[in-house]
VEXLO-347391 format. One line per 4 residues: their letters; for each residue x, y, z of N, C-alpha, C. Coordinates in Angstrom, 1 decimal. Layout:
N
a> X,Y,Z,X,Y,Z,X,Y,Z | ...
//
This chain:
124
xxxx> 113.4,189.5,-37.8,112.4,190.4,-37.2,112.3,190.0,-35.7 | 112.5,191.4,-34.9,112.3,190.6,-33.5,110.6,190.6,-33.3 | 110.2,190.2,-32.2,109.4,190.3,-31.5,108.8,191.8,-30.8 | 109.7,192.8,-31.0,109.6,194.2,-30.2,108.8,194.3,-31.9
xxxx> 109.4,194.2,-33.0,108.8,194.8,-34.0,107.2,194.4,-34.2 | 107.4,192.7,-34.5,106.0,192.3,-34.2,105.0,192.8,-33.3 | 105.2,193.4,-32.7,104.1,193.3,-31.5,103.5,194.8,-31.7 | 104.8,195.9,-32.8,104.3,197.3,-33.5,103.3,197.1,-34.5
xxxx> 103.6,195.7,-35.1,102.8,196.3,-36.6,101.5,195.5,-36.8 | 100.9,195.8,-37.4,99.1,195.3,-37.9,99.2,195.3,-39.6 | 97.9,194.9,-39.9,97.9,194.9,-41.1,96.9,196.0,-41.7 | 97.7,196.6,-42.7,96.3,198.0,-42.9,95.9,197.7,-44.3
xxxx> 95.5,196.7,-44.7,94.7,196.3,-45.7,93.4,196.9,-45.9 | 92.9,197.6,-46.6,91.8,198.6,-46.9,90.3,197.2,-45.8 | 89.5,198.0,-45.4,88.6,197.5,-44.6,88.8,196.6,-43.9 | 89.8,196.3,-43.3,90.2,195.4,-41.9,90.3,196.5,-41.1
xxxx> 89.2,195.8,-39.5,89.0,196.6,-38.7,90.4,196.5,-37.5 | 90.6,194.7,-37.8,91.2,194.8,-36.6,92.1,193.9,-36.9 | 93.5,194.6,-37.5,95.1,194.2,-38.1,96.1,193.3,-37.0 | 95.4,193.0,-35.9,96.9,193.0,-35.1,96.2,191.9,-33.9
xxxx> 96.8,191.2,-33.3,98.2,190.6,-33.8,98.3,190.0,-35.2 | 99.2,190.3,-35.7,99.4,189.5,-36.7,100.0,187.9,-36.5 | 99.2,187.1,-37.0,99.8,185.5,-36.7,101.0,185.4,-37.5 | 102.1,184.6,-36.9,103.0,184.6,-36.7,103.6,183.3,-37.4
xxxx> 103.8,182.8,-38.7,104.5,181.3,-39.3,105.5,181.3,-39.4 | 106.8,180.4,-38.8,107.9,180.4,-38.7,108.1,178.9,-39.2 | 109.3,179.4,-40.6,110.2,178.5,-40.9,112.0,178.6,-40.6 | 112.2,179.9,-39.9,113.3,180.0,-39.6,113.6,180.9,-38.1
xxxx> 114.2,180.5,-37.1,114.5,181.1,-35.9,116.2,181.3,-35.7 | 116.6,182.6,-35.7,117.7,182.8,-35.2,117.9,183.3,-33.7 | 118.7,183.3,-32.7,118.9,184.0,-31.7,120.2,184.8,-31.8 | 120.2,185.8,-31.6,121.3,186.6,-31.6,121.3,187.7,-30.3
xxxx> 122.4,187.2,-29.8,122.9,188.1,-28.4,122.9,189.7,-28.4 | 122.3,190.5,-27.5,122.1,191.7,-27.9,122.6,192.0,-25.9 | 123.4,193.1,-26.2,123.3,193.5,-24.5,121.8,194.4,-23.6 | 122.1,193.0,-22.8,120.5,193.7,-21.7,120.8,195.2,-21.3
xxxx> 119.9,195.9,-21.9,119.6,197.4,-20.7,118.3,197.2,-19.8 | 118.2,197.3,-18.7,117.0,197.0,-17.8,116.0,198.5,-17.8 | 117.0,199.6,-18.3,115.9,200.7,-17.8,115.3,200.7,-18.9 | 115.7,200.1,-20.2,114.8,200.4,-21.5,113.6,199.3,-21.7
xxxx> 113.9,197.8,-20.8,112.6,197.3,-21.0,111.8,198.0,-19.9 | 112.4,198.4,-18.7,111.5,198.7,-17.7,110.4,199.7,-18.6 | 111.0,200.8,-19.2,110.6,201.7,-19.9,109.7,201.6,-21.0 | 109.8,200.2,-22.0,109.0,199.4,-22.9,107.7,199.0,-22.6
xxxx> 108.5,197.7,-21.2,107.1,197.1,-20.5,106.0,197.6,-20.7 | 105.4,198.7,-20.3,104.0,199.1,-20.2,103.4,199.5,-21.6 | 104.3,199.9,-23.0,104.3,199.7,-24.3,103.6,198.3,-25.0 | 103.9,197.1,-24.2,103.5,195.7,-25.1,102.2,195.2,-24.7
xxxx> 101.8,194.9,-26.0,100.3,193.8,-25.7,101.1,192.5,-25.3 | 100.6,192.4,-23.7,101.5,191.1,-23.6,101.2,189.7,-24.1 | 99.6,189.9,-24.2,99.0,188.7,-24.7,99.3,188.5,-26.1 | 100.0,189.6,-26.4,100.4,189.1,-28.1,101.9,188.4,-28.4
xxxx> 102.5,189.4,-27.4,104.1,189.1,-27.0,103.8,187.8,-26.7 | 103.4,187.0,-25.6,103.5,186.1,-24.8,103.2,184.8,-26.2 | 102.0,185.1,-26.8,101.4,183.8,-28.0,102.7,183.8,-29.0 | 103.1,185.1,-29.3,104.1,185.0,-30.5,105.5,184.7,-29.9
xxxx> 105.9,184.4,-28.8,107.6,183.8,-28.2,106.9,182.4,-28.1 | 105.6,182.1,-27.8,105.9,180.3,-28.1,105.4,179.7,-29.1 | 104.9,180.8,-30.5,104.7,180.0,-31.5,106.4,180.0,-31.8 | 107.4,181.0,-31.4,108.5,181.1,-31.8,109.6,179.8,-31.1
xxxx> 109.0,179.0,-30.5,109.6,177.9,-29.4,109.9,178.3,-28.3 | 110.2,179.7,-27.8,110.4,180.1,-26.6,109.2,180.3,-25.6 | 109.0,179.2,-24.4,108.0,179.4,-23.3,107.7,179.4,-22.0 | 109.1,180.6,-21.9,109.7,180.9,-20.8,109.1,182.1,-20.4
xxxx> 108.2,182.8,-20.8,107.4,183.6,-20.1,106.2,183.2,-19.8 | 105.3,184.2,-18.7,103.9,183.9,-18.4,103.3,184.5,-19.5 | 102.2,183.8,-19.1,100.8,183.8,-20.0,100.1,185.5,-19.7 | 100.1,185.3,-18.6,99.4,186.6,-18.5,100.8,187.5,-17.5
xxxx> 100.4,189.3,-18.0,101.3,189.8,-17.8,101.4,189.9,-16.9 | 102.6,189.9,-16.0,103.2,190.5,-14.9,103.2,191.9,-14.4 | 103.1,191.9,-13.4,103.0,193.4,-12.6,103.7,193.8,-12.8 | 103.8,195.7,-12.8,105.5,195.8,-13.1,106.3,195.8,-12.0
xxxx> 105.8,195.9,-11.1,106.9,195.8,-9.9,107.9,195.0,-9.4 | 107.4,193.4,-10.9,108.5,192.3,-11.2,109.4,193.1,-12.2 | 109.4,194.4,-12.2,110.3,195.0,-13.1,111.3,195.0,-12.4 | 111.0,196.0,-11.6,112.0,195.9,-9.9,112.8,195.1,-9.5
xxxx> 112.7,194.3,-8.9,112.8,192.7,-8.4,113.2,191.4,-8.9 | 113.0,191.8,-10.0,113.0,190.0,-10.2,114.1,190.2,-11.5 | 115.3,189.7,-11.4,116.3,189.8,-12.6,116.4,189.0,-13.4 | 115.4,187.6,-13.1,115.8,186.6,-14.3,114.4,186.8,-15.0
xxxx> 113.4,187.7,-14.3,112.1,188.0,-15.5,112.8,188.8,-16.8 | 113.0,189.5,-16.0,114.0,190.8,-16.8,115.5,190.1,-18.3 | 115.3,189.1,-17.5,116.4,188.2,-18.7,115.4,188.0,-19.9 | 114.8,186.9,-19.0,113.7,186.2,-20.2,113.2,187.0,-21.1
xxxx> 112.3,188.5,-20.5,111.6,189.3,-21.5,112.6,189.7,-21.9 | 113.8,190.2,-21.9,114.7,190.9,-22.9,115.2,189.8,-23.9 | 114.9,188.4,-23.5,115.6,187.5,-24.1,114.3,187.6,-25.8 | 113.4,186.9,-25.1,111.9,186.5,-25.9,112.4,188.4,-27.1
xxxx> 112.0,189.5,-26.6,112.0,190.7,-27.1,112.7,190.9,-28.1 | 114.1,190.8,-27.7,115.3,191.1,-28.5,116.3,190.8,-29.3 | 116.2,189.4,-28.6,117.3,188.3,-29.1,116.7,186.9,-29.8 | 115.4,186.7,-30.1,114.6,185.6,-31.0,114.4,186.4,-31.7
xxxx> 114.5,186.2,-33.1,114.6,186.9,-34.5,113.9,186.0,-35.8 | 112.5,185.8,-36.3,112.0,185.2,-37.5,112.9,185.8,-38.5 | 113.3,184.7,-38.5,114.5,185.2,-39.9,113.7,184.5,-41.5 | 113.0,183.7,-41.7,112.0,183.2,-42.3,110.9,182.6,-42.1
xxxx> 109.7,183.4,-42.9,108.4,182.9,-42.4,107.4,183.9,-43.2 | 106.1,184.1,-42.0,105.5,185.0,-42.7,104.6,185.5,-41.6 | 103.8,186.7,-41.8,102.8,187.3,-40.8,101.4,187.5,-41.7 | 100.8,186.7,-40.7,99.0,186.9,-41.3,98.2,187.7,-41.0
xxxx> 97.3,188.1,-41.4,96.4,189.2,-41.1,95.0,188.5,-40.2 | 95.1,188.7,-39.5,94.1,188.0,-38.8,92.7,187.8,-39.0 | 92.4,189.0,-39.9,90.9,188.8,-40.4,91.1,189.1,-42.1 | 92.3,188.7,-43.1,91.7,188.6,-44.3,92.7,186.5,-44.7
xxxx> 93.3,186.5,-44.0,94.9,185.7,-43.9,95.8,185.9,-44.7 | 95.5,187.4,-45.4,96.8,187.8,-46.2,97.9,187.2,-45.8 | 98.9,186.5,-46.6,100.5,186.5,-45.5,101.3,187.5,-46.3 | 102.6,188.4,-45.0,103.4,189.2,-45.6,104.2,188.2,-45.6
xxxx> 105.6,188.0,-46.0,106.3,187.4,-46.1,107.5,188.0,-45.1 | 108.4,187.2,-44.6,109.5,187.6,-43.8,110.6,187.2,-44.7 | 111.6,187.9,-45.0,113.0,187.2,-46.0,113.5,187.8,-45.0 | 115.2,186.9,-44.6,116.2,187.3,-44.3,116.0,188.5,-43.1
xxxx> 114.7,187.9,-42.1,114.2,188.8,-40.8,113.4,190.5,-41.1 | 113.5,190.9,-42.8,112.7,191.5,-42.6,111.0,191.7,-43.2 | 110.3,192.1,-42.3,108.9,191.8,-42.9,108.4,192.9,-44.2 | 108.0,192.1,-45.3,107.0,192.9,-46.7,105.7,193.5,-46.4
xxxx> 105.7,194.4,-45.5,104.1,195.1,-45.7,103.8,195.9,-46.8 | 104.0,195.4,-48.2,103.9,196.1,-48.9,102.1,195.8,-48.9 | 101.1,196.7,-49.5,100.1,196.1,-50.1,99.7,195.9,-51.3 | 99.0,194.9,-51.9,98.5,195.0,-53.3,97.8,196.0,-53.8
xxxx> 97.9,196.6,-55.3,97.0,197.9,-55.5,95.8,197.9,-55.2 | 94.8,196.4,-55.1,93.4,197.1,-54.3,93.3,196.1,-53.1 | 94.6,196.3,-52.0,94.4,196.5,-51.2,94.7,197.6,-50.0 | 94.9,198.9,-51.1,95.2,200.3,-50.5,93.4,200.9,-50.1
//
């Protein structure tokens, strides 16, 4: 599971107000090379909670980005920002683990990178 997906999903467990971020337990990290396109993060960027992005690339070991987000105008300009975020985004992959729910600690499970949001029958 990358990090682009993480940063989509929450947990909709009947009466949780507030699903997302989901915490992030890693027992397995792969990196896999994917080709940079610049106009598609440029295009993303303003899409991500960065403060979720940023916590979940260094519980993943990666902490090569800032804490707080960047302007976009380092979209522009700066080509090794543009590495990193595409790097952290696209190419770190939880291949085992699990995602919690922030306010019940449900965990979904991760197999083989992809995440179970299934829910239990009463927690529809």
């Amino acid at each position: 599971m990358r990090l682009l997906t993480h940063n989509m999903l929450s947990s909709n467990i009947k009466g949780v107000t507030n699903g997302f971020p989901l915490r992030i337990e890693v027992e397995k990290v792969v990196e896999k090379q994917v080709e940079i396109n610049h106009d598609f993060l440029r295009n993303l960027f303003p899409k991500i909670d960065w403060k979720a992005f940023s916590d979940a690339s260094r519980i993943m070991g990666y902490v090569e980005l800032p804490e707080e987000a960047p302007e976009p105008s380092v979209l522009e300009s700066d080509l090794e920002f543009l590495r990193k975020f595409h790097h952290a985004l696209l190419e770190l992959h939880l291949e085992e683990g699990a995602l919690v729910c922030p306010e019940t600690g449900r965990k979904f499970p991760v197999s083989k990178g992809i995440p179970n949001m299934l829910l239990h029958e009463d927690e529809v």
